[in-house]
C-alpha positions in Angstrom: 8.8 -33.9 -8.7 11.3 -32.0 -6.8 11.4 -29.1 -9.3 7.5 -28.9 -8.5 8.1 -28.9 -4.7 10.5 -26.2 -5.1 13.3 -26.8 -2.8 15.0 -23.6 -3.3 11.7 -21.8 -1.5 13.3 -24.1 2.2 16.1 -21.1 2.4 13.8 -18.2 2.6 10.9 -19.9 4.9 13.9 -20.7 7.3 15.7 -17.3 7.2 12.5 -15.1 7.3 11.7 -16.2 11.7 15.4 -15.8 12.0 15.7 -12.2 10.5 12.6 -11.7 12.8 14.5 -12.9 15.6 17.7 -11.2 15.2 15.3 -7.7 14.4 14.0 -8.1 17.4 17.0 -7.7 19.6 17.7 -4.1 19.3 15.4 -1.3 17.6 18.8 -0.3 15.5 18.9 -4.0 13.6 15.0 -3.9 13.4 15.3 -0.5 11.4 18.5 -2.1 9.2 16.5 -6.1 8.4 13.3 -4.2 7.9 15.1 -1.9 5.5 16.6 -4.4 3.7 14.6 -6.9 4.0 11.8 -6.4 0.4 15.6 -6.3 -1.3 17.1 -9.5 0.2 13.7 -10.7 -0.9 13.8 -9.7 -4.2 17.3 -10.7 -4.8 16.6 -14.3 -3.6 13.9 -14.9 -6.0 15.6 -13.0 -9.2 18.9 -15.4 -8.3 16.8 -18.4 -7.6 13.9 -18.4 -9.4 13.8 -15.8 -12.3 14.1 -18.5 -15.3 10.9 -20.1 -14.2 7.9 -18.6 -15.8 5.4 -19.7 -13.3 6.4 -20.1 -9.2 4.8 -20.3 -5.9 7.5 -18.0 -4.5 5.6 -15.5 -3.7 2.2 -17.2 -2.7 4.3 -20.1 -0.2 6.4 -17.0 1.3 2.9 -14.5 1.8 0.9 -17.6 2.8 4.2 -18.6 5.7 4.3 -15.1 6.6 0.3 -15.2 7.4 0.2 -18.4 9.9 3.6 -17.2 11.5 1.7 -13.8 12.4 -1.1 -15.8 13.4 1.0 -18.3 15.7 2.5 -15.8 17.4 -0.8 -13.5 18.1 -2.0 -17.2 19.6 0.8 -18.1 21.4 2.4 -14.4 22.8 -0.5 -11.9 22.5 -3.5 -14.0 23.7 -2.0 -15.1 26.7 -1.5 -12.0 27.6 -5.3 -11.2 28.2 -5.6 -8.1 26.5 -7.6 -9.7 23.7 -11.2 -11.1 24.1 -12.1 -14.0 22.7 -14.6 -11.9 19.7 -11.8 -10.2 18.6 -9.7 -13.7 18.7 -12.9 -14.9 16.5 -13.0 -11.7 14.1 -9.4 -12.0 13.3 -9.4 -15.8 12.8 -13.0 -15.3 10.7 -10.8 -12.7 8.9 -8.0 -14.7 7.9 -9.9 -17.9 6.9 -12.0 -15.7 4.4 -8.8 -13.9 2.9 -7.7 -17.9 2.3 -11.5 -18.4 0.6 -11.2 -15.5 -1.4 -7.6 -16.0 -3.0 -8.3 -19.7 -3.7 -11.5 -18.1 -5.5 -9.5 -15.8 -7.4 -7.0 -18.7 -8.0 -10.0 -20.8 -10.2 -8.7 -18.9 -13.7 -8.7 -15.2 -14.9 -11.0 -16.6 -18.2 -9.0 -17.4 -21.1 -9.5 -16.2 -25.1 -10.7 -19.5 -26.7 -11.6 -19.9 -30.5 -11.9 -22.4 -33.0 -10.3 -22.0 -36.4 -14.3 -21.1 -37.6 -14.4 -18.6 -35.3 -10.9 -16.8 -36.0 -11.8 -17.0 -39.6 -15.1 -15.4 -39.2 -13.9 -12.7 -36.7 -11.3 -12.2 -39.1 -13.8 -11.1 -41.6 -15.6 -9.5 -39.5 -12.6 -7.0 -38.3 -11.9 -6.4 -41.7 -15.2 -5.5 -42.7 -15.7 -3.2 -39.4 -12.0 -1.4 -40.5 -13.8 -0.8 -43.7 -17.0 0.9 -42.2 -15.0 2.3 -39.6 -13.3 4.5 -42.4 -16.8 5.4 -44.0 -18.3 6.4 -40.7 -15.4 8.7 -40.1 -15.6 10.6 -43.2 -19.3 10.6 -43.3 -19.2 11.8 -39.8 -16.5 14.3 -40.3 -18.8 15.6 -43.4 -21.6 15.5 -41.3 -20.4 17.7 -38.3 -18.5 20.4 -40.8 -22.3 21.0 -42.0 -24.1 20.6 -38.8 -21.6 21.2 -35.9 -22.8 18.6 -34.1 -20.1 16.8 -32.7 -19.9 12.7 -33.9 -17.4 11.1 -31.0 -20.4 8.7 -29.6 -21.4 7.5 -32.9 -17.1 7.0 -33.9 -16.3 5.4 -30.4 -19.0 2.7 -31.3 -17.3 1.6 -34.2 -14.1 2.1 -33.0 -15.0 -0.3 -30.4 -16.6 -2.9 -32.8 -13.1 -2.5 -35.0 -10.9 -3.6 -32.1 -11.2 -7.2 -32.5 -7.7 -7.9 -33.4 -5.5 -11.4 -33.9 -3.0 -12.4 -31.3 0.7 -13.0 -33.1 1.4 -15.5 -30.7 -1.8 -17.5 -29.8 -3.4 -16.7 -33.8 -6.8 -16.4 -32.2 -9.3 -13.3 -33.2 -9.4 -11.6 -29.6 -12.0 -9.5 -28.4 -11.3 -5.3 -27.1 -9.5 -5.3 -24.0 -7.9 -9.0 -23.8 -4.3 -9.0 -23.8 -1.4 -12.2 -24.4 0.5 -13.2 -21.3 3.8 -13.9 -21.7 4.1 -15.4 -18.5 1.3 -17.6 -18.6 1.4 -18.0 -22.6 -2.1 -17.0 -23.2 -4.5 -14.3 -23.9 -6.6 -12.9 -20.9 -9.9 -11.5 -21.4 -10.2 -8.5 -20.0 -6.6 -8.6 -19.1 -5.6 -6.5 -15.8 -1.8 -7.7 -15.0 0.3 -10.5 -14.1 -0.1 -11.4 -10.8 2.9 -13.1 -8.6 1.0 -14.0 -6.1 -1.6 -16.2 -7.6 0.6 -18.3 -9.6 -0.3 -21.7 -9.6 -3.3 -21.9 -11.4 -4.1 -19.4 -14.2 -1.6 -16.4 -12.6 -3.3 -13.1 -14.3 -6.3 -11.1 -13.4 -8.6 -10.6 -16.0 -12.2 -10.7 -16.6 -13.3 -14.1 -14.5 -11.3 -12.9 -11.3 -10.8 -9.3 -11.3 -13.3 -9.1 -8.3 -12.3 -12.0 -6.5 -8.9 -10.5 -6.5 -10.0 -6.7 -5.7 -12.2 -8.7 -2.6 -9.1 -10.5 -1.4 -6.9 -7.4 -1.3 -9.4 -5.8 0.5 -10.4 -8.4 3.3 -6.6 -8.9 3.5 -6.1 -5.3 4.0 -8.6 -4.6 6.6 -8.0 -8.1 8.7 -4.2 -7.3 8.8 -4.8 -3.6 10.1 -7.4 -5.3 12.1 -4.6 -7.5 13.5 -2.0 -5.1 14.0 -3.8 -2.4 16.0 -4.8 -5.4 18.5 -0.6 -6.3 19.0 -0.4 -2.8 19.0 -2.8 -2.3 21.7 -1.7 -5.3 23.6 2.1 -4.2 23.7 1.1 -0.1 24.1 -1.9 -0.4 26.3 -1.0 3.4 26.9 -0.2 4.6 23.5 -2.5 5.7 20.3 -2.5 3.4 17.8 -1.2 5.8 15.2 1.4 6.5 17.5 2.2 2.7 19.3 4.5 1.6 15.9 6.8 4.8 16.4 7.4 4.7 20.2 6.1 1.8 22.4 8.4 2.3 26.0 9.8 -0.7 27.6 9.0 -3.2 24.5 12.2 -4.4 24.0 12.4 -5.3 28.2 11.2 -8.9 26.9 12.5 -11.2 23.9 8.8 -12.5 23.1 7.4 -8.6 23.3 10.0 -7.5 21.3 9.6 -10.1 18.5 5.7 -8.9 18.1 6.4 -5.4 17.8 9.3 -6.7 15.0 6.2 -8.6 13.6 3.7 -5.8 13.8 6.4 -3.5 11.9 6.6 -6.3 9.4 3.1 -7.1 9.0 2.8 -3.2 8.6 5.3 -2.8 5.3 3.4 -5.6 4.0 0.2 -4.2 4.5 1.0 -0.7 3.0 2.5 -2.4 0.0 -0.7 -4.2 -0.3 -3.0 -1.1 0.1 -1.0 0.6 -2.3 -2.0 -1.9 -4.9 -6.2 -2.0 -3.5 -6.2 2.4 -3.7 -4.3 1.6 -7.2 -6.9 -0.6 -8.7 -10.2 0.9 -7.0 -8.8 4.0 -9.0 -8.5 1.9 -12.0 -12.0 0.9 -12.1 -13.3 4.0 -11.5 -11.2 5.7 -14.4 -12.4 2.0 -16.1 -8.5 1.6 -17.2 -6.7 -1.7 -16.8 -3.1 -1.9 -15.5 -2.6 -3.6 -19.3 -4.3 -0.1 -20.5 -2.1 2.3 -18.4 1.0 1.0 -19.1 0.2 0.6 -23.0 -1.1 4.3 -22.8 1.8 6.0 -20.8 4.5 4.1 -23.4 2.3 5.3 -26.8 1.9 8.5 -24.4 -2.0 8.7 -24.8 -2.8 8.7 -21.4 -2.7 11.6 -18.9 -1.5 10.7 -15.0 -4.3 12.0 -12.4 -4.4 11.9 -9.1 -0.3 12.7 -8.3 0.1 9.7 -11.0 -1.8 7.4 -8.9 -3.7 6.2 -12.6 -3.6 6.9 -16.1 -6.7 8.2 -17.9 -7.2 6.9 -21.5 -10.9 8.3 -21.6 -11.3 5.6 -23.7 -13.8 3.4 -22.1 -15.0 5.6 -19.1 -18.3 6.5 -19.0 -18.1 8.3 -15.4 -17.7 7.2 -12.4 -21.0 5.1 -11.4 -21.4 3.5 -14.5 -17.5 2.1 -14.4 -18.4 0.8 -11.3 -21.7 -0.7 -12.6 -19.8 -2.1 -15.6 -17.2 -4.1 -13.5 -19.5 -5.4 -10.7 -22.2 -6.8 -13.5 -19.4 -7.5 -16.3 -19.8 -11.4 -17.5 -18.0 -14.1 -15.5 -16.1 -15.6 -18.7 -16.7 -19.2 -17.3 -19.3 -19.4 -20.1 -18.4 -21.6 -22.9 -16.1 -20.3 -25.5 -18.8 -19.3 -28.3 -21.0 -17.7 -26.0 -18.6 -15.4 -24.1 -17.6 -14.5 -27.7 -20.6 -13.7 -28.7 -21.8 -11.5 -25.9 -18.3 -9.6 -25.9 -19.0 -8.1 -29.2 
């Protein structure tokens, strides 16, 4: 019971207002706890928790973080009466859908299930499709020396057919694209990454809440910048926005000013770290690559980094641009039973 309340998390919910506090007091300490902040906070949960496979470190720390930005904008902001009362609404509306959205994404990423029939029979059926797989390459190859007509459709089909392979670990037949979790001890469908932030129940994305997830980095994204430009706004009535963050005269007159504009520079390295990973993954899809995929592709070195290495093309299931998108909005849900979602996966 006390390992699951996770008493070791009290430390870092009680240092993170006072680090806020103390970066508050001059712009010089703000610059060096902001710094070194992400590293304290990575140092904490490698000494503390890095023997656990599964921990709400993360999730309890970015969930605290989210009601201590929102007290204050209630408490130091509002009064102020720079903020009307729809914009009060849009941000609240805002936060209580990026809460709807992660406990959505948090139902399960839809797990490889098979009975021993079923692993036996996809067994065969692997070996039987590595066998015509062989044929239709050398009666392909023979086909396009004679004819020039180039064979890669018809090869890519059965390639794809032949990719049903047996997990080592879980000794279940899994379909193309799922991938074993160490973490979680399971194979994924559809298997994206590994997520730290959604780790109580089911922590990976994969094929059930891929969407959910790319929905709730997005809403999160766009209700924090929403947020911050209305501190920013608040604190800088005179400033631009883009420029408020850099130099905001006179903030630091006041302890309670000063500890928003600490909290809107926090809010911000959060933010960017999180729309680092949303541009990351909307590239993914549309290159239809998996994290899984990219980082299996740059170690085998098959893959070629686009984009100033912002994704990894493996070619291998892209079909352009629209129809990746089409594939991952319409792709199956995986909360079918297990037979089905095996069958239709094939």
């Amino acid at each position: 019971m006390i390992d699951s309340l996770e008493i070791s998390m009290i430390p870092a919910l009680v240092l993170l207002p006072l680090l806020l506090q103390v970066a508050a007091l001059h712009y010089l300490l703000g610059i060096i706890i902001l710094t070194a902040l992400p590293g304290l906070v990575l140092w904490y949960y490698y000494a503390t928790h890095r023997k656990r496979r599964r921990t709400l470190f993360f999730l309890t720390l970015s969930l605290f973080s989210l009601f201590y930005m929102y007290y204050l904008f209630i408490t130091e902001i509002l009064p102020r009466g720079d903020v009307s009362l729809l914009q009060v609404c849009t941000s609240t509306a805002g936060m209580i859908f990026t809460i709807v959205c992660l406990i959505n994404t948090k139902r399960g990423p839809g797990l490889v299930t098979a009975t021993p029939h079923e692993g036996l029979s996809r067994s065969q059926e692997a070996d039987k499709d590595s066998t015509l797989l062989n044929g239709s390459v050398q009666s392909a190859a023979s086909s396009s020396s004679s004819s020039g007509a180039a064979p890669e459709l018809q090869t890519s089909k059965v390639a794809t057919k032949a990719k049903w392979s047996r997990c080592p670990v879980c000794k279940i037949m899994r379909p193309p694209r799922a991938g074993h979790c160490r973490t979680c001890g399971s194979c994924v469908l559809r298997l994206d990454h590994h997520c730290i932030w959604c780790c109580r129940i089911n922590s990976c994305v994969g094929q059930a809440n891929h969407r959910s997830f790319l929905l709730t980095l997005s809403v999160f994204v766009v209700t924090a910048l929403y947020g911050i430009s209305l501190v920013l706004g608040s604190l800088c009535p005179r400033q631009y926005l883009m420029t408020a963050l850099f130099y905001c005269p006179a903030v630091y007159s006041q302890s309670s000013t000063a500890l928003c504009f600490t909290c809107a520079w926090y809010s911000s390295i959060v933010t960017g770290g999180l729309l680092y990973l949303l541009v990351s993954q909307v590239l993914n899809i549309s290159f239809n690559v998996t994290e899984r995929e990219s980082q299996l592709a740059l170690r085998n070195k098959t893959g070629q980094r686009r984009l100033w290495g912002l994704v990894v093309a493996t070619g291998e299931y892209s079909r352009g641009f629209c129809q990746n998108w089409v594939e991952f909005l319409t792709m199956a849900d995986a909360s079918v039973p297990p037979r089905s979602s095996l069958t239709d996966l094939v």
